[in-house]
C-alpha positions as a Markdown table, in Angstrom:
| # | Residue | x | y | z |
|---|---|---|---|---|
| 1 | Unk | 21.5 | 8.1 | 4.4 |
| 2 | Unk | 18.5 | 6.0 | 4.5 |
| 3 | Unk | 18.7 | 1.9 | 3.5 |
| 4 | Unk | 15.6 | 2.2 | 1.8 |
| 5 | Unk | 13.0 | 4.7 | -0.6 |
| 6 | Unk | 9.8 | 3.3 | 0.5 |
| 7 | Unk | 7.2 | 3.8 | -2.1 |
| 8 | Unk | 3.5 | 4.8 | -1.2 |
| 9 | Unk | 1.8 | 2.0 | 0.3 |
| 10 | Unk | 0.7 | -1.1 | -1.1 |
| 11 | Unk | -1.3 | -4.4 | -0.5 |
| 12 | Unk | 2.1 | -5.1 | 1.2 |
| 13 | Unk | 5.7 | -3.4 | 2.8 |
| 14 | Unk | 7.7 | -2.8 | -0.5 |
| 15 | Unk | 10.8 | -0.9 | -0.2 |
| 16 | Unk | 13.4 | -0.8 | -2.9 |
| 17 | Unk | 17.2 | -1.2 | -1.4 |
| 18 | Unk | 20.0 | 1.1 | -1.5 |
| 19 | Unk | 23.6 | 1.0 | -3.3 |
| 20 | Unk | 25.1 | 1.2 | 0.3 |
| 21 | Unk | 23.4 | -2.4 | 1.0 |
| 22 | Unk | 25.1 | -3.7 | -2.2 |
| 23 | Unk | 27.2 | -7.1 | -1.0 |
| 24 | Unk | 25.3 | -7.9 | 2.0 |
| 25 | Unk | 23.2 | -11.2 | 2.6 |
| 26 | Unk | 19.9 | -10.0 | 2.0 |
| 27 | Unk | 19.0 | -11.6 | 6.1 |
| 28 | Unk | 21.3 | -8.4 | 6.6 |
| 29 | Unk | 20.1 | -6.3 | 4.9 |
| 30 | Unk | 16.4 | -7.4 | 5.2 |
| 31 | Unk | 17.4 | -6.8 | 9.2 |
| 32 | Unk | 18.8 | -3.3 | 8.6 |
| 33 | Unk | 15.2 | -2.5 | 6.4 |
| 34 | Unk | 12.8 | -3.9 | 8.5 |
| 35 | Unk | 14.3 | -3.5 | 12.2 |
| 36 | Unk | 10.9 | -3.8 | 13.9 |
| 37 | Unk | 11.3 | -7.4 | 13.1 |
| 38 | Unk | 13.9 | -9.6 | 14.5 |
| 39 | Unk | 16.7 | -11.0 | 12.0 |
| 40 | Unk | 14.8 | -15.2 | 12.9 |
| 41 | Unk | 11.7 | -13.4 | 12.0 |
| 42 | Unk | 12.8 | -12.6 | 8.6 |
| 43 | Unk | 15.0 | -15.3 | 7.7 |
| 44 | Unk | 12.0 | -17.3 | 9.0 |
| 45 | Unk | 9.4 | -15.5 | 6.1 |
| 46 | Unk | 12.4 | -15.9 | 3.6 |
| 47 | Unk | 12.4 | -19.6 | 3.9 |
| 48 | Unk | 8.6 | -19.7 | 3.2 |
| 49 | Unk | 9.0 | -17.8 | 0.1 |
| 50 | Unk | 7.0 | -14.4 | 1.7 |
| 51 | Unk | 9.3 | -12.1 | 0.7 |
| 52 | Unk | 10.1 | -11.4 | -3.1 |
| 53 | Unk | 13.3 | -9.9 | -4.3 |
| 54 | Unk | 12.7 | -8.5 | -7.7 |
| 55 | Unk | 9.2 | -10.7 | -7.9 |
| 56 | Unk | 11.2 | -13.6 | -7.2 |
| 57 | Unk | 11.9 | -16.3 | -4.1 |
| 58 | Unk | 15.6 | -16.0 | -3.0 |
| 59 | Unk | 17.8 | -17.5 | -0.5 |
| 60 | Unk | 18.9 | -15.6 | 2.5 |
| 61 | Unk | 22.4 | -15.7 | 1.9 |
| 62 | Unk | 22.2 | -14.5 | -1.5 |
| 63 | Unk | 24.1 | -10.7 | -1.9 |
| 64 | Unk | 22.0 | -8.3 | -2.7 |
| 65 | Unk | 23.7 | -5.7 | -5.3 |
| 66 | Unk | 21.0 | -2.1 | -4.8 |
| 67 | Unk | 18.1 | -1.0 | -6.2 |
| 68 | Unk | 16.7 | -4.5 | -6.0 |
| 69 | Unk | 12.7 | -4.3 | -5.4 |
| 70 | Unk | 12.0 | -6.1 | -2.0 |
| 71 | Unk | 7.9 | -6.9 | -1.1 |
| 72 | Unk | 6.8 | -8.3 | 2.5 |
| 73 | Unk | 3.7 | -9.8 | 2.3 |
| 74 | Unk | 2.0 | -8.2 | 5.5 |
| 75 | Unk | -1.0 | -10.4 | 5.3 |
| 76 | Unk | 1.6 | -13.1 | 6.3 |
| 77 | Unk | 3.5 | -10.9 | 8.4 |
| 78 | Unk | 1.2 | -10.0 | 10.4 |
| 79 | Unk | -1.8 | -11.9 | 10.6 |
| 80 | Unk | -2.6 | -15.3 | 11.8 |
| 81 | Unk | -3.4 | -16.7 | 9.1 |
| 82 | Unk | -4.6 | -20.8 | 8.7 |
| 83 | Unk | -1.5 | -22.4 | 6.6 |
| 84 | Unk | -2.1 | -23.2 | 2.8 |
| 85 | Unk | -4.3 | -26.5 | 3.2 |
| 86 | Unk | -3.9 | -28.7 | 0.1 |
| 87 | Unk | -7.1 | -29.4 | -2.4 |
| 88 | Unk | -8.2 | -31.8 | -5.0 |
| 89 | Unk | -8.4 | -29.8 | -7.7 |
| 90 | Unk | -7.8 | -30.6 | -11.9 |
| 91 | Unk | -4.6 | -29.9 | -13.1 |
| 92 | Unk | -3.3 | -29.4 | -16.3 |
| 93 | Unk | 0.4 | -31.1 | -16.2 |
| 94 | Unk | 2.6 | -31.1 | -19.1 |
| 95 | Unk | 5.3 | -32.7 | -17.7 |
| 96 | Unk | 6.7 | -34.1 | -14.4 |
| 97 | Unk | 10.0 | -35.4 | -12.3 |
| 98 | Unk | 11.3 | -35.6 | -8.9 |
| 99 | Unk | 12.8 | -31.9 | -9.8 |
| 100 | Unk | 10.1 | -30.5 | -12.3 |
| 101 | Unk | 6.2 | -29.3 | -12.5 |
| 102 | Unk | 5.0 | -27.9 | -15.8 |
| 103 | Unk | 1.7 | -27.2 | -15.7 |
| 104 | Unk | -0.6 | -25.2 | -18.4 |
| 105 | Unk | -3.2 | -22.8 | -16.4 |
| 106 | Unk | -6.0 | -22.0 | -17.1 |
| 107 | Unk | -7.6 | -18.6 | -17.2 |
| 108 | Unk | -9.3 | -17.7 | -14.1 |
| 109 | Unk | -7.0 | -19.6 | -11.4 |
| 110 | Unk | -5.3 | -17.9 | -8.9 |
| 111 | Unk | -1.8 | -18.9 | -8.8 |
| 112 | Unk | -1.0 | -18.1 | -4.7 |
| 113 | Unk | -3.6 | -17.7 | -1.8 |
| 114 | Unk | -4.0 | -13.8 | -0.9 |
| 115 | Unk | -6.3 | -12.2 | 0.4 |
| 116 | Unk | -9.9 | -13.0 | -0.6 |
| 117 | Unk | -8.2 | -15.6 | -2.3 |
| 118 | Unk | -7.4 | -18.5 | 0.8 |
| 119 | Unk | -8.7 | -21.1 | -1.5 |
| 120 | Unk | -8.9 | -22.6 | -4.9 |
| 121 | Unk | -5.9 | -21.5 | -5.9 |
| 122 | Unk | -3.1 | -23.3 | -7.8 |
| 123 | Unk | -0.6 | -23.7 | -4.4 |
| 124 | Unk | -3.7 | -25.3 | -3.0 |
| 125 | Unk | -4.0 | -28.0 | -6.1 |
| 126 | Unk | -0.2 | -28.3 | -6.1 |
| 127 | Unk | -0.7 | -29.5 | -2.0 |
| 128 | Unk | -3.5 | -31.7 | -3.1 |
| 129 | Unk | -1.6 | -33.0 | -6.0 |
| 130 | Unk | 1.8 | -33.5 | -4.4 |
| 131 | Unk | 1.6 | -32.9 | -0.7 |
| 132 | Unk | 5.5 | -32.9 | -0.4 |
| 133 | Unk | 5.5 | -29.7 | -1.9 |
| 134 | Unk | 4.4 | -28.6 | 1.8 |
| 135 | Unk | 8.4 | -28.5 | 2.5 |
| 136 | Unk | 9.4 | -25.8 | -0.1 |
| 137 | Unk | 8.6 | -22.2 | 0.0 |
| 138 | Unk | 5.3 | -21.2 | -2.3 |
| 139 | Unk | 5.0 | -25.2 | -2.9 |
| 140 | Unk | 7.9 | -24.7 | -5.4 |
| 141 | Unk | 6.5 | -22.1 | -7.5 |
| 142 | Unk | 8.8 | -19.6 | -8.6 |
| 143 | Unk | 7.0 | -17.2 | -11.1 |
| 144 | Unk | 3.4 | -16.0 | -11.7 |
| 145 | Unk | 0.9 | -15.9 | -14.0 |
| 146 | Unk | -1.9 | -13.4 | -14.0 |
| 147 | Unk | -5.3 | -14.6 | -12.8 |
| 148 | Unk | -6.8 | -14.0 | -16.2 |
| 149 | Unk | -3.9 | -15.2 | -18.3 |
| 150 | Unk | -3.5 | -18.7 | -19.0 |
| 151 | Unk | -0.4 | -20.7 | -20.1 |
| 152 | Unk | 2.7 | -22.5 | -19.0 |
| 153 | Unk | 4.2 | -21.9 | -15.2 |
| 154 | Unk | 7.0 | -24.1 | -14.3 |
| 155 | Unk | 7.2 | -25.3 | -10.4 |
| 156 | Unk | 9.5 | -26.9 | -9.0 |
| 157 | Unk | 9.6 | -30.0 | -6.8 |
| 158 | Unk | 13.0 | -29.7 | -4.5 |
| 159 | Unk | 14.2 | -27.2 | -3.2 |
| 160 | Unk | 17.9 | -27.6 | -5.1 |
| 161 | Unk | 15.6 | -27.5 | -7.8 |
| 162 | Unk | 13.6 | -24.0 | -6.8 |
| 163 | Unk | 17.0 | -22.3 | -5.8 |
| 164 | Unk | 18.7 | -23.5 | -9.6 |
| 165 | Unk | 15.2 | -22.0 | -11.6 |
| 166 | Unk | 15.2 | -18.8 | -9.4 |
| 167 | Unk | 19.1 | -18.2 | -10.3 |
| 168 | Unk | 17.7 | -19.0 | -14.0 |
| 169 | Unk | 15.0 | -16.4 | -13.8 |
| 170 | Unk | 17.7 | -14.1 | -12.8 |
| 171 | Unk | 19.8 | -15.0 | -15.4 |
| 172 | Unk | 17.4 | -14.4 | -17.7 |
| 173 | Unk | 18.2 | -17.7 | -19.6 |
| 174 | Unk | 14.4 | -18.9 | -18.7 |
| 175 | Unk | 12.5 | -17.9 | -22.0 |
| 176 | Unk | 9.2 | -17.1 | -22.1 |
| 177 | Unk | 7.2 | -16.6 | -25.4 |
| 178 | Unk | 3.5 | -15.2 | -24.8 |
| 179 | Unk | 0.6 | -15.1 | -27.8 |
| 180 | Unk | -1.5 | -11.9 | -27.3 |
| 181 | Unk | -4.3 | -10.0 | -29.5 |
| 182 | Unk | -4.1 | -6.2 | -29.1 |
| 183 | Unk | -5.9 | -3.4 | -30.8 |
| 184 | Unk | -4.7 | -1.6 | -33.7 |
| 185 | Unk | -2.7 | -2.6 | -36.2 |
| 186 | Unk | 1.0 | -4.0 | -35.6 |
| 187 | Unk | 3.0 | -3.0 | -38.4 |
| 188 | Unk | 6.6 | -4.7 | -38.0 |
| 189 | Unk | 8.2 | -6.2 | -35.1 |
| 190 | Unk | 10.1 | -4.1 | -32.6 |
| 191 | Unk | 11.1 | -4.0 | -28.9 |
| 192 | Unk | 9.8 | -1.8 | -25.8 |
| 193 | Unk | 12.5 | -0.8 | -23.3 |
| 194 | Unk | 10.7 | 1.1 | -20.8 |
| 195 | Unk | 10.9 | 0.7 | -16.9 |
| 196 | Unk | 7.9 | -0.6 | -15.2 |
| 197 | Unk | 7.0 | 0.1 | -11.6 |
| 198 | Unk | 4.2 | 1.0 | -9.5 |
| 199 | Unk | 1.7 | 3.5 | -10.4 |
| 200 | Unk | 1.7 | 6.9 | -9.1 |
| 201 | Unk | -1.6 | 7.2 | -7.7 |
| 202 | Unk | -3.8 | 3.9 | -8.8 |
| 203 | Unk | -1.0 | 1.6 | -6.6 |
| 204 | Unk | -3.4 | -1.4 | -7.6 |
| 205 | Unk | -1.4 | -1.0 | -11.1 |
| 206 | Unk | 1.7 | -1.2 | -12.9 |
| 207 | Unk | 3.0 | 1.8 | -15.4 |
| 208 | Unk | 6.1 | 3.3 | -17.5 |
| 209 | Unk | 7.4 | 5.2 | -14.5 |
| 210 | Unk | 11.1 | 6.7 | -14.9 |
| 211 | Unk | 12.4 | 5.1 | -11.5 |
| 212 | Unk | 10.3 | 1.5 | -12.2 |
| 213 | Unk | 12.8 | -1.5 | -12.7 |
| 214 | Unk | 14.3 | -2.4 | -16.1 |
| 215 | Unk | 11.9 | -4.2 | -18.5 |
| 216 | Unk | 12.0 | -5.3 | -22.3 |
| 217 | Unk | 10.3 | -6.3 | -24.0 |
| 218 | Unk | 9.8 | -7.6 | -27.7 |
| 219 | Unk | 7.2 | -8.3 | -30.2 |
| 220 | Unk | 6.4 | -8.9 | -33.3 |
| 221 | Unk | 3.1 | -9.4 | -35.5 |
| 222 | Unk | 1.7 | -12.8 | -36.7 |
| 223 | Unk | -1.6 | -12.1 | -38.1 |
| 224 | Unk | -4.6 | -9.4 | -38.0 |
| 225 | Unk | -7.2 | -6.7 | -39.2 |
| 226 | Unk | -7.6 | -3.6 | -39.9 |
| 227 | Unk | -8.0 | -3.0 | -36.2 |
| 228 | Unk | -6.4 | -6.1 | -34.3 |
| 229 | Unk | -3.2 | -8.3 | -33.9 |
| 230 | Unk | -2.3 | -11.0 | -33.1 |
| 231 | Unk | 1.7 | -10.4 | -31.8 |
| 232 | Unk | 4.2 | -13.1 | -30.0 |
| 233 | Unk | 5.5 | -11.7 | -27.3 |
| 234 | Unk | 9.0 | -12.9 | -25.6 |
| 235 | Unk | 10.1 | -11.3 | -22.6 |
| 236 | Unk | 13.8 | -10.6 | -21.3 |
| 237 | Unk | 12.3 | -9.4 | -17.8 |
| 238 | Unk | 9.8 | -10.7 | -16.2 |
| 239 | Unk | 8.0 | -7.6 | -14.1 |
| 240 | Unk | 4.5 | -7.9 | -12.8 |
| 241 | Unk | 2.4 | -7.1 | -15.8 |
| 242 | Unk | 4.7 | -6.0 | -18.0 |
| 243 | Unk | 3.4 | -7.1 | -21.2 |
| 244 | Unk | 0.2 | -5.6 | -20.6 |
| 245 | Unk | 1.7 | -2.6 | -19.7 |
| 246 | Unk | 4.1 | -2.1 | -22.3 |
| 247 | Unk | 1.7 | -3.1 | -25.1 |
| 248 | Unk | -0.3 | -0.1 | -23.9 |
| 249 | Unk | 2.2 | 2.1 | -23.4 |
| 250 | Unk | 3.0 | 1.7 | -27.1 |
| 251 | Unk | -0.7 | 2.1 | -28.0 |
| 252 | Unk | -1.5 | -0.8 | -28.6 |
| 253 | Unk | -3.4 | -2.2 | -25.4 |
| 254 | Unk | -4.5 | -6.1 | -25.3 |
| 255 | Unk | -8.2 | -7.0 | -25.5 |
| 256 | Unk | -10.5 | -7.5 | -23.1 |
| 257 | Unk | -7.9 | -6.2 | -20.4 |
| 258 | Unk | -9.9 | -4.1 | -17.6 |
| 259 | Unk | -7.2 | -2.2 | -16.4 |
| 260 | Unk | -4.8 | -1.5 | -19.2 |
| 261 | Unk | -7.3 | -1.5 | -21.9 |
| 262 | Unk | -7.9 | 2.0 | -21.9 |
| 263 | Unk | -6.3 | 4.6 | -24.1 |
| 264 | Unk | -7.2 | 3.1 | -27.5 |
| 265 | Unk | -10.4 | 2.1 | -28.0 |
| 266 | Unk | -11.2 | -0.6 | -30.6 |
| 267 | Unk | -13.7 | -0.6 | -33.3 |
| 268 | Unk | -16.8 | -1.6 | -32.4 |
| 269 | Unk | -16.9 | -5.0 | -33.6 |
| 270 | Unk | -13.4 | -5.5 | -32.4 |
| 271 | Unk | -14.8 | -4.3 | -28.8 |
| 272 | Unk | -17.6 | -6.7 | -29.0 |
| 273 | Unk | -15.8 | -9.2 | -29.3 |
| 274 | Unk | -13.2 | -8.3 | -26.6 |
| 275 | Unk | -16.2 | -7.9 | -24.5 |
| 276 | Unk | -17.2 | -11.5 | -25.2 |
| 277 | Unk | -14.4 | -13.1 | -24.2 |
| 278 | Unk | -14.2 | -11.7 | -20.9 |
| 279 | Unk | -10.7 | -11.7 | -19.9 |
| 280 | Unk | -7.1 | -10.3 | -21.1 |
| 281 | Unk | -6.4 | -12.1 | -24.3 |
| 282 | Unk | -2.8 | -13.1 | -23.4 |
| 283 | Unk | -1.5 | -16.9 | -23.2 |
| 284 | Unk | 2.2 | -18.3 | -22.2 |
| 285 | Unk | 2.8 | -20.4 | -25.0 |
| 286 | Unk | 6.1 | -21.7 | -25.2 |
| 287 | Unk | 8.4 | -22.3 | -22.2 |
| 288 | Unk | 12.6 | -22.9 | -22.5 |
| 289 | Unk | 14.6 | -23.7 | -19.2 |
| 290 | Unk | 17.7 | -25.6 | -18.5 |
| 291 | Unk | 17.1 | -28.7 | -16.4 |
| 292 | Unk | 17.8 | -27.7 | -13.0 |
| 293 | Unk | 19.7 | -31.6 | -12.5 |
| 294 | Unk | 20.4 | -32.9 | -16.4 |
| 295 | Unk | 21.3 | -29.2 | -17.2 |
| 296 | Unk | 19.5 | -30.4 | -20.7 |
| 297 | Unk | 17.8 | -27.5 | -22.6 |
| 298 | Unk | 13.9 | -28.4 | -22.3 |
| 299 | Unk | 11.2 | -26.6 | -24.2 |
| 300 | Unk | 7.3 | -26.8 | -23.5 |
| 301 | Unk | 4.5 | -25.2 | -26.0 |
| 302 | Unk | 0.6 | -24.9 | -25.2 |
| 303 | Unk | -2.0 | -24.6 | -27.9 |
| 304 | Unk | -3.9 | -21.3 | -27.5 |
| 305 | Unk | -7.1 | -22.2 | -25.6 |
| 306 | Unk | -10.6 | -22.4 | -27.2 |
| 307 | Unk | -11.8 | -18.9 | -26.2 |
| 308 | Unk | -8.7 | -17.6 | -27.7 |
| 309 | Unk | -9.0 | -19.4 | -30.5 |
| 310 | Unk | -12.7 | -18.5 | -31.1 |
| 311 | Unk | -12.0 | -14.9 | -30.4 |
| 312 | Unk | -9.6 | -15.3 | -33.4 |
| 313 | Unk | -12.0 | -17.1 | -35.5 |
| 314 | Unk | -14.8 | -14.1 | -34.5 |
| 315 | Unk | -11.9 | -11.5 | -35.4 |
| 316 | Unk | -10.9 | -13.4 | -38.6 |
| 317 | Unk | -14.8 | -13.6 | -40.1 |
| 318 | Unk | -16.0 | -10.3 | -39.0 |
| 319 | Unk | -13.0 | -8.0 | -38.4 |
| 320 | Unk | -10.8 | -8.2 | -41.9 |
């Protein structure tokens, strides 16, 4: 039997590992995956956060239990690369420690350095910012946020600190509450449960694919039209786009997105408004996490920003 199902290639080596790795350290079973790298190698590009379990940082020793979702970042891996250099760039802090970053992004920013993307990202402010952050894998950041979406992201500053919100993330008792405006009419609240992996053929996108990894999500309306919405979204899994996805994939696809707009297509004052604003209209709002050394329960909220909020106003006036 193989260790792995690798998927059809990516930006990067993805494979997805097997119930017969279930209870090893993931060095192990990283080793028994990837065996045209040495075991130092690997335990060498888990320390510097370039390999994802499940979209996530993890420590080498951590048991992996199958079916997990593992990415190598092959840029990393195989290039030689310039390291992360920091920059002296604005940022949007909402609160700070010696364990904790909050920070509210803005649309636009990058949140790691990839390629095309070596600078003017937020790892690069975070080195300007706090150049400690040098030590920890990613700079200490443990989740993502869309280029286009803007929000809350929570980084952390030790690396006791990183390890305790990754084991969070996992736990699923980090909440995340996202404001979005799709099109269409959202009737009632509900819940999609619908796994979400890689395309079949456009691999620069996520779908509803019957062997993607578990995702829920649930939403419910706050306001709209006759053909828009504004819905808060909370998620219970956190996979890479999943609220864009699954807003489509119930028909209700979020403005101004490029890739998962399509399907529905809004009026035509509803699109030119979309169109105006240029981007995805999806913001993290609210943020709830335990704190990694206090253990106190610590919620953040962010106003939507002002092209949100003047799409909503355009919506409002025109679009009733």
């Amino acid at each position: 039997m193989p260790h792995y199902r690798p998927p059809p290639a990516t930006t990067g080596r993805e494979v997805t590992l097997t119930d017969d790795l279930a209870g090893l350290r993931l060095d192990q079973a990283l080793a028994r995956c990837f065996p045209e790298y040495s075991r130092s190698q690997l335990r060498t590009w888990v320390d510097e956060g370039r390999i994802t379990v499940d979209g996530l940082v993890a420590p080498a020793k951590r048991r992996v239990r199958g079916d997990e979702c593992v990415v190598l970042e092959m840029a990393t891996a195989t290039a030689r690369d310039a390291p992360d250099l920091p920059e002296d760039r604005p940022l949007d802090i909402v609160f700070e420690d010696d364990q904790l970053i909050v920070i509210d992004k803005p649309a636009g920013l990058v949140v790691h350095p990839g390629a095309g993307n070596r600078s003017g990202t937020l790892l690069n402010a975070l080195l300007g910012y706090r150049p400690a952050l040098a030590q920890l894998p990613r700079a200490g950041i443990v989740h993502r946020l869309d280029k286009e979406t803007s929000g809350l992201m929570v980084v952390a500053a030790t690396l006791e600190a990183q390890t305790d919100l990754v084991r969070q993330l996992q736990a699923r008792t980090v909440s995340r509450i996202y404001h979005a405006v799709v099109t269409g009419r959202v009737e009632r609240a509900g819940s999609v449960d619908a796994p979400v992996g890689r395309h079949p053929t456009q691999r620069t996108k996520m779908a509803v694919v019957q062997r993607g990894r578990p995702a829920r999500t649930h939403y419910r309306p706050l306001s709209g039209g006759a053909d828009w919405t504004l819905v808060e979204c909370s998620l219970e899994t956190g996979r890479t786009h999943q609220i864009r996805v699954h807003m489509q994939h119930i028909g209700h696809p979020l403005l101004g997105d490029p890739v998962y707009g399509g399907g529905r297509r809004p009026s035509p004052g509803v699109g030119a408004h979309a169109g105006a604003l240029g981007r995805q209209a999806l913001h993290a709002v609210a943020l709830s996490l335990d704190h990694p050394a206090s253990r106190e329960r610590l919620t953040w909220r962010s106003a939507l920003p002002a092209d949100l909020r003047a799409l909503l106003q355009a919506l409002e006036t025109t679009c009733r």
